[in-house]
Every structure is written in structure tokens, then in C-alpha cells.
C-alpha positions as CSV (number, residue, x, y, z in Angstrom):
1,X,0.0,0.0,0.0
2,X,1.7,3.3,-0.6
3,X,0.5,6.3,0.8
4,X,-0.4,9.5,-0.6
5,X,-0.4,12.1,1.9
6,X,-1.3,15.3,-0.2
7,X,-3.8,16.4,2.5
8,X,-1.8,18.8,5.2
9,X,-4.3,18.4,7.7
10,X,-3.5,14.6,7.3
11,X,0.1,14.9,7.1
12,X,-0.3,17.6,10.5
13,X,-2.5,14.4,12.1
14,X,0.4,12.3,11.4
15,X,3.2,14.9,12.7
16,X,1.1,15.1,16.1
17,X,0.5,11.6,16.5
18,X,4.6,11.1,16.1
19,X,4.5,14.3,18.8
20,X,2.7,12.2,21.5
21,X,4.7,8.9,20.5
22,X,8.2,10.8,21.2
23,X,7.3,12.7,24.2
24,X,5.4,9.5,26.2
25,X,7.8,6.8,25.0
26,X,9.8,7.2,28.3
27,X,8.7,5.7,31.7
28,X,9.7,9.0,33.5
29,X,7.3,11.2,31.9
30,X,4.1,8.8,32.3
31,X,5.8,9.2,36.1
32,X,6.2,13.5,35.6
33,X,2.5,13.4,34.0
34,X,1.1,11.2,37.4
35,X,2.8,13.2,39.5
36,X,1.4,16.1,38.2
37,X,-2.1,14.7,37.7
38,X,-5.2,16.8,38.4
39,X,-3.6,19.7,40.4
40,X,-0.5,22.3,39.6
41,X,2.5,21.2,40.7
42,X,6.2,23.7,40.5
43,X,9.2,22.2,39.1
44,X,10.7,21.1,42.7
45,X,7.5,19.7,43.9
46,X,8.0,17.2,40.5
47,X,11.7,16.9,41.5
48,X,11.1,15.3,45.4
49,X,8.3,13.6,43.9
50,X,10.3,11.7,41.6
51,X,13.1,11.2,44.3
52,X,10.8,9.9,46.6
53,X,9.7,7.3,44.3
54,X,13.2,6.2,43.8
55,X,14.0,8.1,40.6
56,X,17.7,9.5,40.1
57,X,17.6,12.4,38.3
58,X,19.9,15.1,37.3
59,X,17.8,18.8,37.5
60,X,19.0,19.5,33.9
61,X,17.4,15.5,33.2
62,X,14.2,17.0,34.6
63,X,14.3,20.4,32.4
64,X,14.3,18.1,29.3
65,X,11.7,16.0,29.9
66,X,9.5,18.8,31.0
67,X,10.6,20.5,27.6
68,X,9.5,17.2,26.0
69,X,6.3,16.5,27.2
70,X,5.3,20.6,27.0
71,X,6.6,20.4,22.8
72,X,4.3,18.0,22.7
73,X,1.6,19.5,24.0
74,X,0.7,17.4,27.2
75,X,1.7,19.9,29.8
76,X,2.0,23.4,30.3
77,X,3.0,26.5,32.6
78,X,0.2,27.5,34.5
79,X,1.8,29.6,36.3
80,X,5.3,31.0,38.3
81,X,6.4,31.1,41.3
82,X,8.4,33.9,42.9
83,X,10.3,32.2,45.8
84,X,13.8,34.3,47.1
85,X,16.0,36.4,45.1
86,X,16.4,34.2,41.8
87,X,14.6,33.4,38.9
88,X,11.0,32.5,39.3
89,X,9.9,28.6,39.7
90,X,7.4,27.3,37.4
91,X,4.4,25.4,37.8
92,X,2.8,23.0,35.6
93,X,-0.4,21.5,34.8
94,X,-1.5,19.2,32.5
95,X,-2.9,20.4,29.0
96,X,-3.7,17.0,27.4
97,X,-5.3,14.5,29.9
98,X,-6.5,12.2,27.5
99,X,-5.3,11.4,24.1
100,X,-8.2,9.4,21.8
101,X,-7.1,8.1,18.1
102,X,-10.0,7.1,15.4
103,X,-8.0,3.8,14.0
104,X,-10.6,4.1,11.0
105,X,-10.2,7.9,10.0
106,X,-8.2,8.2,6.9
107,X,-5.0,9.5,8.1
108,X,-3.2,9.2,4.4
């Protein structure tokens, strides 16, 4: 079967389908996005989270899958936190708490 994918809406369905795939293909950001779950939650509060669930994680780790799953559109910044003297901390919720794919729509 070869596909013919002259449709860009089709072609965009495909791109944020692949989206999703890369950003949730790693255990630790089904654990970020549990973590995070219903409520707001700042970037620290995700970081003891994960340490008290066992998780070793660099900060910088953290940033990336943050950056990850908010590329791909699951979570966001709701919000920031100004907390001392440096830069403020940010707080995340989820954008995307369910993800539903038609197996029968005509993707290409």
C-alpha cells in the first residue's frame, strides 16, 4: 500500500501523533505526568516527587523531559512562582489528559 499524503491536515494528524509517541515513550514522563495529575504542581515539587519514588535524576534531566512533554503539547506553565531572590519557579499542569485516536479515520 503506498501512501499519498497530499492532504496537510492529514500529514499535520500524522506529525502530532509522532508528537505524542516521542514525548510518552519514556517511563519518567508517564511518572512526571502522574505526579502532576489533576492539580498544579512547580518544578521542585516534580523533582522530590520523583526522588521519593526512587527516581535519580539530574535537574537539567528534569528540564528536558519537562521541555518534551510541553513540545508536545501534554503539559504546560500555568503559572510562576516567585520564591527568594532568583529566577521565578514554574508550575505545571496538564494540557492533554487524554489522548483518543480514530483507527478508521483516513490519516493518508
Amino acid at each position: 500500500m503506498r501512501c499519498n499524503c497530499g492532504d496537510s491536515t492529514k500529514g499535520s494528524k500524522i506529525e502530532t501523533l509522532k508528537n505524542y509517541f516521542k514525548a510518552l515513550h519514556c517511563p519518567i514522563r508517564w511518572e512526571i505526568i502522574g505526579i502532576i495529575g489533576e492539580e498544579q504542581k512547580g518544578t521542585n515539587e516534580i523533582y522530590e516527587e520523583l526522588s521519593e519514588r526512587g527516581e535519580s535524576l539530574a535537574r537539567s534531566s528534569l528540564y528536558y523531559h519537562l521541555s518534551e512533554l510541553r513540545s508536545a503539547g501534554i503539559i504546560e506553565v500555568a503559572n510562576y512562582r516567585e520564591e527568594g531572590g532568583g529566577a521565578p519557579e514554574k508550575v505545571w499542569s496538564l494540557k492533554t489528559k487524554e489522548i483518543n485516536i480514530d483507527l478508521l479515520e483516513d490519516l493518508c
